[in-house]
MARKETOR-668002 format. One record per atom (N, C-alpha, C): residue in one letter; x, y, z; residue number from 1; atom name. Coordinates in steps of 0.001 Angstrom, whole numbers, plus 500000, padded with zeros to 6 digits. Layout:
# residues N
res, xx, yy, zz, n, atom
a, X, Y, Z, NUM, CA;
...
# end
This chain:
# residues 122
res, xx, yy, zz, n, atom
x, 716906, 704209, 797664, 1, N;
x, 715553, 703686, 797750, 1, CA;
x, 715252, 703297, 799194, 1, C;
x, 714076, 703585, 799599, 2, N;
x, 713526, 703172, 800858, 2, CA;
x, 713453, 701681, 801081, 2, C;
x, 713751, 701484, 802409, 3, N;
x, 713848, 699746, 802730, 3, CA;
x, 712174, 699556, 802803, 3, C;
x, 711400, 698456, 802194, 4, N;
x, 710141, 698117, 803233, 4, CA;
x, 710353, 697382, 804258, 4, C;
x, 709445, 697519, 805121, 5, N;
x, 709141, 696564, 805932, 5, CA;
x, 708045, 695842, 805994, 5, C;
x, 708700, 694532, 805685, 6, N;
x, 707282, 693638, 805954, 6, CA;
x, 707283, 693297, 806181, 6, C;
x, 706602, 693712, 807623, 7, N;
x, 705699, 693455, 808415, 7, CA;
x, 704500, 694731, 807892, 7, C;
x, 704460, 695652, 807590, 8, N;
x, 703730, 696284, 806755, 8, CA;
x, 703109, 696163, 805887, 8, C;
x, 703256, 695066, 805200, 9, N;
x, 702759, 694170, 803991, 9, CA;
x, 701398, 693958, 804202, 9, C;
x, 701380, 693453, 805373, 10, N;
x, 700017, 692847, 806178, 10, CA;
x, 699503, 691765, 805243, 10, C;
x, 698538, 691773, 804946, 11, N;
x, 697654, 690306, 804187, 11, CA;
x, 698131, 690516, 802838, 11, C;
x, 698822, 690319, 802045, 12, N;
x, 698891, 690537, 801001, 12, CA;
x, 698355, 690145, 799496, 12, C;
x, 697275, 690966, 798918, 13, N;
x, 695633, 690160, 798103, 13, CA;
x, 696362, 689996, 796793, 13, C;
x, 696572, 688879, 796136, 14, N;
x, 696774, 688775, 794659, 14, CA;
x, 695562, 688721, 794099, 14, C;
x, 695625, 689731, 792703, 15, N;
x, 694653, 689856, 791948, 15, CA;
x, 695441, 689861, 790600, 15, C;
x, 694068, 689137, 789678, 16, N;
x, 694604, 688414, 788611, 16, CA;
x, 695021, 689710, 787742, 16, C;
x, 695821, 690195, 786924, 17, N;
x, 695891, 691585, 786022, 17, CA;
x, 694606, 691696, 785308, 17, C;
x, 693782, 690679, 785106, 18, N;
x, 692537, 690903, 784307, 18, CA;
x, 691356, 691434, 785063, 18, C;
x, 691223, 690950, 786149, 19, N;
x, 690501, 691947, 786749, 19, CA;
x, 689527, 692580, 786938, 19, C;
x, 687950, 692429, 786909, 20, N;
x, 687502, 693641, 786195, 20, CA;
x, 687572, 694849, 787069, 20, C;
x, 687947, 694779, 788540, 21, N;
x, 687934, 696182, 789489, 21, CA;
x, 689114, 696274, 789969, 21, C;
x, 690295, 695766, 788778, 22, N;
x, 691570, 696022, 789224, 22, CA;
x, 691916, 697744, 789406, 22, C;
x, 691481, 698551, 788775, 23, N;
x, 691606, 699975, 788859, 23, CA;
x, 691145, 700586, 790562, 23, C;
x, 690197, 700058, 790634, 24, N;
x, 688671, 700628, 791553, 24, CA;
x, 689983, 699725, 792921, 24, C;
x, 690193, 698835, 792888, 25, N;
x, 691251, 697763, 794249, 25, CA;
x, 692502, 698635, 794005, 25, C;
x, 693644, 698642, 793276, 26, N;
x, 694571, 699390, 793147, 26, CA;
x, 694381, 700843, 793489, 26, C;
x, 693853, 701816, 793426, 27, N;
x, 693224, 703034, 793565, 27, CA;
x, 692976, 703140, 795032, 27, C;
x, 692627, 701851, 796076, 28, N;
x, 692252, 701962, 797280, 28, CA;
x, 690758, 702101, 797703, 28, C;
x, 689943, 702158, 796943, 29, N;
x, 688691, 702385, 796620, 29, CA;
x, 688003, 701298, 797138, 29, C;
x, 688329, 700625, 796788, 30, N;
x, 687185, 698835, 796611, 30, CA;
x, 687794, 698776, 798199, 30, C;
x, 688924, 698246, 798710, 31, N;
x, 689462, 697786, 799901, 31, CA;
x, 689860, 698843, 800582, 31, C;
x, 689226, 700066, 801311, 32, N;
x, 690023, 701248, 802125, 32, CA;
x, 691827, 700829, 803204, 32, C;
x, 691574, 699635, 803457, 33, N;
x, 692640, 699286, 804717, 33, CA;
x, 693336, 698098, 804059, 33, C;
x, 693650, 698048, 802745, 34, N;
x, 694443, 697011, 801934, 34, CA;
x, 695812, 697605, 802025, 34, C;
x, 696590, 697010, 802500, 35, N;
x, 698104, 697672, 802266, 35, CA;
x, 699060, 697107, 801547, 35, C;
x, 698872, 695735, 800854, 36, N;
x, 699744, 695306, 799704, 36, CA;
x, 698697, 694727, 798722, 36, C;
x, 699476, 694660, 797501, 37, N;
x, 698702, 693876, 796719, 37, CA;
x, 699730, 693422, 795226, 37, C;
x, 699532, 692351, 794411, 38, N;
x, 700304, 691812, 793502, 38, CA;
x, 699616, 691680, 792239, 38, C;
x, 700015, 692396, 791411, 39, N;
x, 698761, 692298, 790216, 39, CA;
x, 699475, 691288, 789610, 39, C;
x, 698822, 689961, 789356, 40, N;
x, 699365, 688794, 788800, 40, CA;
x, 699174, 688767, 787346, 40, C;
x, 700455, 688259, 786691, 41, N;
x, 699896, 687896, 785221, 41, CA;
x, 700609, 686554, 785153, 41, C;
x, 701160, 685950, 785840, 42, N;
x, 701481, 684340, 785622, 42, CA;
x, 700075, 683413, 785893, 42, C;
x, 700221, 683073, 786970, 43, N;
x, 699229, 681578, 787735, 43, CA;
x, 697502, 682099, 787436, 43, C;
x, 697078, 683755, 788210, 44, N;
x, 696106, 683934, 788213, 44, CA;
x, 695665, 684560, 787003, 44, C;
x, 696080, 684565, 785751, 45, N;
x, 695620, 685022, 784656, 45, CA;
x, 695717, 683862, 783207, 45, C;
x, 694502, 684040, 782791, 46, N;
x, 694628, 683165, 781702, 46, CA;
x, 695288, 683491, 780778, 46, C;
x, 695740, 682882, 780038, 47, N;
x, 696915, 682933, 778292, 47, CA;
x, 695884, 684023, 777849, 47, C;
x, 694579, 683500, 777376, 48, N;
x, 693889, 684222, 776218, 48, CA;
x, 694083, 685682, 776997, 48, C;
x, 693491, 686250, 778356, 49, N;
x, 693366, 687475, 778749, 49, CA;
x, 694858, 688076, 778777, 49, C;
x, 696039, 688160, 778440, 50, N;
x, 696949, 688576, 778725, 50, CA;
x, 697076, 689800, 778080, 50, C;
x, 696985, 689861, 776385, 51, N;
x, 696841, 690965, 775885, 51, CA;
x, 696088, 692335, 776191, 51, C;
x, 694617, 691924, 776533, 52, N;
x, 693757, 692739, 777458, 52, CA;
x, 694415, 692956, 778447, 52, C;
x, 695032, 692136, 779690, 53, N;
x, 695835, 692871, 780696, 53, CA;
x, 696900, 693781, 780411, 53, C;
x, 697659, 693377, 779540, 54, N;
x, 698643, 694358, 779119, 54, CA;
x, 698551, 696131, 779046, 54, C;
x, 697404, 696382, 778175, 55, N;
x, 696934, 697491, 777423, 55, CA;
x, 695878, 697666, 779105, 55, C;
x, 696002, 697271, 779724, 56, N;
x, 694730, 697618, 780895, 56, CA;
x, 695532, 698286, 781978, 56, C;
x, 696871, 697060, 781967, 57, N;
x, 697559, 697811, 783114, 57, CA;
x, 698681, 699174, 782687, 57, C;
x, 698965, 699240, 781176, 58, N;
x, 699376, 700387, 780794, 58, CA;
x, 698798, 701456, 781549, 58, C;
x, 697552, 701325, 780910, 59, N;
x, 696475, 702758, 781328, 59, CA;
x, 696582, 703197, 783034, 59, C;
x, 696347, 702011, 783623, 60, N;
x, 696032, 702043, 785165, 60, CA;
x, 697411, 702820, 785908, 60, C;
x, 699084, 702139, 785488, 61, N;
x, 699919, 702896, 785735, 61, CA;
x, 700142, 704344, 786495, 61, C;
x, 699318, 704887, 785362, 62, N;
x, 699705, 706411, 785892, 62, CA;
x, 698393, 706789, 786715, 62, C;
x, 697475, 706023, 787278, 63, N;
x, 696761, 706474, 788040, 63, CA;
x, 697212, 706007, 789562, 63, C;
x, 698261, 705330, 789802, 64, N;
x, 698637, 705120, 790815, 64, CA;
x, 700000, 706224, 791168, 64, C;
x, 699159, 706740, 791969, 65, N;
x, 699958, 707755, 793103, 65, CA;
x, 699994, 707796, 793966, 65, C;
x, 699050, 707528, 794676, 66, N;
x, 699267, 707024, 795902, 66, CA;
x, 700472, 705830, 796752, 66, C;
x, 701020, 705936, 797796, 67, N;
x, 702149, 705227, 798197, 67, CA;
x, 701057, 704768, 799428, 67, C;
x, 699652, 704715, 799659, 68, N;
x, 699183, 704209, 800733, 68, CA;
x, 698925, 702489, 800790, 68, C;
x, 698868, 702101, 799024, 69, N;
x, 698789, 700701, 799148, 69, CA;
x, 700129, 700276, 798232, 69, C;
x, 701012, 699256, 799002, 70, N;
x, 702311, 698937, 797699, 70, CA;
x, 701899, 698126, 796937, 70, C;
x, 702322, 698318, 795696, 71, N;
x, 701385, 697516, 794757, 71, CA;
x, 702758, 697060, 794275, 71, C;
x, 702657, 696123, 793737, 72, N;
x, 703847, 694524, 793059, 72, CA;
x, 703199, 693884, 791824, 72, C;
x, 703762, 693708, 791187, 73, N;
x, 703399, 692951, 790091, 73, CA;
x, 704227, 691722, 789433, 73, C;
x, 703656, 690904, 789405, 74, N;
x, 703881, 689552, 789435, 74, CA;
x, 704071, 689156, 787606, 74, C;
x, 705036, 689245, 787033, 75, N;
x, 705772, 688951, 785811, 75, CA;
x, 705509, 687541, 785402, 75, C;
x, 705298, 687172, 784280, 76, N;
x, 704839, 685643, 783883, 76, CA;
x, 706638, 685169, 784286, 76, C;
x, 708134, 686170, 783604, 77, N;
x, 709330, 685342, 783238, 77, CA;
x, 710082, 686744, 782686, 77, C;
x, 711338, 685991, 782436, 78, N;
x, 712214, 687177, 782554, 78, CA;
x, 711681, 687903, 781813, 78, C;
x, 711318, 687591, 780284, 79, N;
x, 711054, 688460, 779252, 79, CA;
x, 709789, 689479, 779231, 79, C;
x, 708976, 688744, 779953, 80, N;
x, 708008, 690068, 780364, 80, CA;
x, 708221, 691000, 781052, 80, C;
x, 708912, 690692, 782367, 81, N;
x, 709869, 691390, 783295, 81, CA;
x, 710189, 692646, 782305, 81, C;
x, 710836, 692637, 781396, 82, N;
x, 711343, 693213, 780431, 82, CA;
x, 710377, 694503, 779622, 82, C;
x, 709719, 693428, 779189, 83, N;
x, 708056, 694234, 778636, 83, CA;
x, 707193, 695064, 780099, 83, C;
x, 706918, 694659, 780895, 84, N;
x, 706501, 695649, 781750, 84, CA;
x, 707476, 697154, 782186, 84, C;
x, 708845, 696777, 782253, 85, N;
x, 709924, 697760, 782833, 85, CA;
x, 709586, 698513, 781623, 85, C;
x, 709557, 698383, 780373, 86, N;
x, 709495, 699465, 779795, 86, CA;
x, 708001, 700828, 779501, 86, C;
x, 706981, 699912, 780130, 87, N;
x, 705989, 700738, 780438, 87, CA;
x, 706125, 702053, 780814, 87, C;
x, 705079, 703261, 780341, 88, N;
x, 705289, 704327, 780994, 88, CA;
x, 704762, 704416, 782271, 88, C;
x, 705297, 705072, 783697, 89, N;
x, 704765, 705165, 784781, 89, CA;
x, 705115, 704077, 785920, 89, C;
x, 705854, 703056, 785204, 90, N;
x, 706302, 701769, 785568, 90, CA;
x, 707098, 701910, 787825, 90, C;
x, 707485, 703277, 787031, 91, N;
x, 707781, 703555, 788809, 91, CA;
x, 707022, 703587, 789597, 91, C;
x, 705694, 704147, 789408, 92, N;
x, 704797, 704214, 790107, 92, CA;
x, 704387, 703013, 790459, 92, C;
x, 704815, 702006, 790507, 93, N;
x, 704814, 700785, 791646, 93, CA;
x, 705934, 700644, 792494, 93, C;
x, 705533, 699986, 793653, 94, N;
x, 706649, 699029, 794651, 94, CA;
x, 707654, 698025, 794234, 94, C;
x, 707384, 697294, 793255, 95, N;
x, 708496, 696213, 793350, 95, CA;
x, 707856, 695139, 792402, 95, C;
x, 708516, 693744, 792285, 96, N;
x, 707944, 692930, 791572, 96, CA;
x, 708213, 692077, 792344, 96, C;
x, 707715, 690864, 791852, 97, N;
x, 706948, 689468, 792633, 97, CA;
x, 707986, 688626, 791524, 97, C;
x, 709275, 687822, 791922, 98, N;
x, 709671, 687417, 790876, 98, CA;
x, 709334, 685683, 790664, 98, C;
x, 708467, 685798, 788880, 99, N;
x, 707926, 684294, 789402, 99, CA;
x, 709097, 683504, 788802, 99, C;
x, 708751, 682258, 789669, 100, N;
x, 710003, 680975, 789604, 100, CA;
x, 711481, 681545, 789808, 100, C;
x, 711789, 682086, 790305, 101, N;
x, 713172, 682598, 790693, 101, CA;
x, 713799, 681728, 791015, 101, C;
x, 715278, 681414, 790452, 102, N;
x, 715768, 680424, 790614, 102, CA;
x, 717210, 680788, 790103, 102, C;
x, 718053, 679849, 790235, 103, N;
x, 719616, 680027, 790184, 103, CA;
x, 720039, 679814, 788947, 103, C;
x, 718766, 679338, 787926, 104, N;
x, 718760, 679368, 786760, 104, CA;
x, 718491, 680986, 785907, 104, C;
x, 717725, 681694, 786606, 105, N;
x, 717324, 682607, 786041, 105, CA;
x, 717508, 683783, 786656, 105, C;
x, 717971, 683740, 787907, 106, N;
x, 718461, 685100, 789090, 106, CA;
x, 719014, 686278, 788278, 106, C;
x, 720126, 686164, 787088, 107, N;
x, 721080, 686986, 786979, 107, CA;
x, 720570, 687678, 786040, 107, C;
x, 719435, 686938, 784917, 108, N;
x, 718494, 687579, 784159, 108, CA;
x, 717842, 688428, 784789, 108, C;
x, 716845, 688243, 785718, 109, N;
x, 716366, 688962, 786699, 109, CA;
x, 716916, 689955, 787039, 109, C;
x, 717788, 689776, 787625, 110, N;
x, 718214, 690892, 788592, 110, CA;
x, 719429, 692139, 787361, 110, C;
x, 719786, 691583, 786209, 111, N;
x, 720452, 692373, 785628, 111, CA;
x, 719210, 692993, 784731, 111, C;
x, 717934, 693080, 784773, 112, N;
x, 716956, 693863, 784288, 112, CA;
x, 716346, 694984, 785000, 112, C;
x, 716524, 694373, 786237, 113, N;
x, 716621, 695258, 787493, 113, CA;
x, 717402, 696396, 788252, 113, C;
x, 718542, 696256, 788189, 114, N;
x, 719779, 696730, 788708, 114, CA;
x, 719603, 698120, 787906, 114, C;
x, 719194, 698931, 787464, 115, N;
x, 719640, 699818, 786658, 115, CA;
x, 718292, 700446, 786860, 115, C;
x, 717052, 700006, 787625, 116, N;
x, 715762, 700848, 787758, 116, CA;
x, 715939, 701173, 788914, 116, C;
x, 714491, 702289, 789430, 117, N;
x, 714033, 702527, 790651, 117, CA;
x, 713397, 701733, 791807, 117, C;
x, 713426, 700404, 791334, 118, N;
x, 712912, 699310, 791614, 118, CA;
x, 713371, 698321, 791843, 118, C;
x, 715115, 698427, 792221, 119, N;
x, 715614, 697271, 792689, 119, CA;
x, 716252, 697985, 793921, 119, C;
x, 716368, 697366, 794914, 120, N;
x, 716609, 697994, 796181, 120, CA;
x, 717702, 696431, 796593, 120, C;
x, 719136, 696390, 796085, 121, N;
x, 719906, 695554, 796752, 121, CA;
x, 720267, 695460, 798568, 121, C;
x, 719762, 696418, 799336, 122, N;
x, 719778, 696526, 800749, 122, CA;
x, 719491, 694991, 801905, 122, C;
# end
């Protein structure tokens, strides 16, 4: 796997997974010169909208092909962690945003990880 560098990251825009121009921002469309971004489903998304994000960001997945903006996605906890990895198209992102990471929960993390295209131990 390729190292990033960030410093490449540049401003990096969290947007909530709910969204309504999460497609149209992810896609590169809405922001032409955006070069990271974190589709949140912890802090910036409400409980009730989660289900709607779910089934939203399924779809959106495979429309990301592009490698011009890295896109991250921001996991409520391990177990979603879990539920997103198994998405189809799931590669077609950069990386994840791991929330509350901690020495409590690292090995969960990272042993959900270790075995995708998406963990880069470097």
């Amino acid at each position: 796997m390729k190292k990033n560098d960030y410093l490449a990251l540049g401003a990096t825009l969290f947007i909530p997974a709910s969204h309504k121009r999460l497609e149209e921002i992810v896609s590169s469309n809405r922001y032409p010169d955006l070069k990271s971004l974190v589709i949140d489903f912890e802090d910036g998304l409400e409980k009730s909208d989660f289900e709607f994000a779910m089934k939203r960001i399924d779809a959106i997945l495979g429309s990301i092909t592009t490698k011009r903006v890295m896109v991250f996605m921001r996991a409520r906890d391990v177990e979603h962690l879990s539920e997103l990895l198994k998405l189809h198209n799931i590669e077609n992102i950069t990386g994840f945003v791991l929330a509350k990471f901690s020495l409590t929960n690292a090995v969960d993390y990272l042993d959900l990880l270790q075995n995708t295209k998406l963990f880069n131990n470097a």
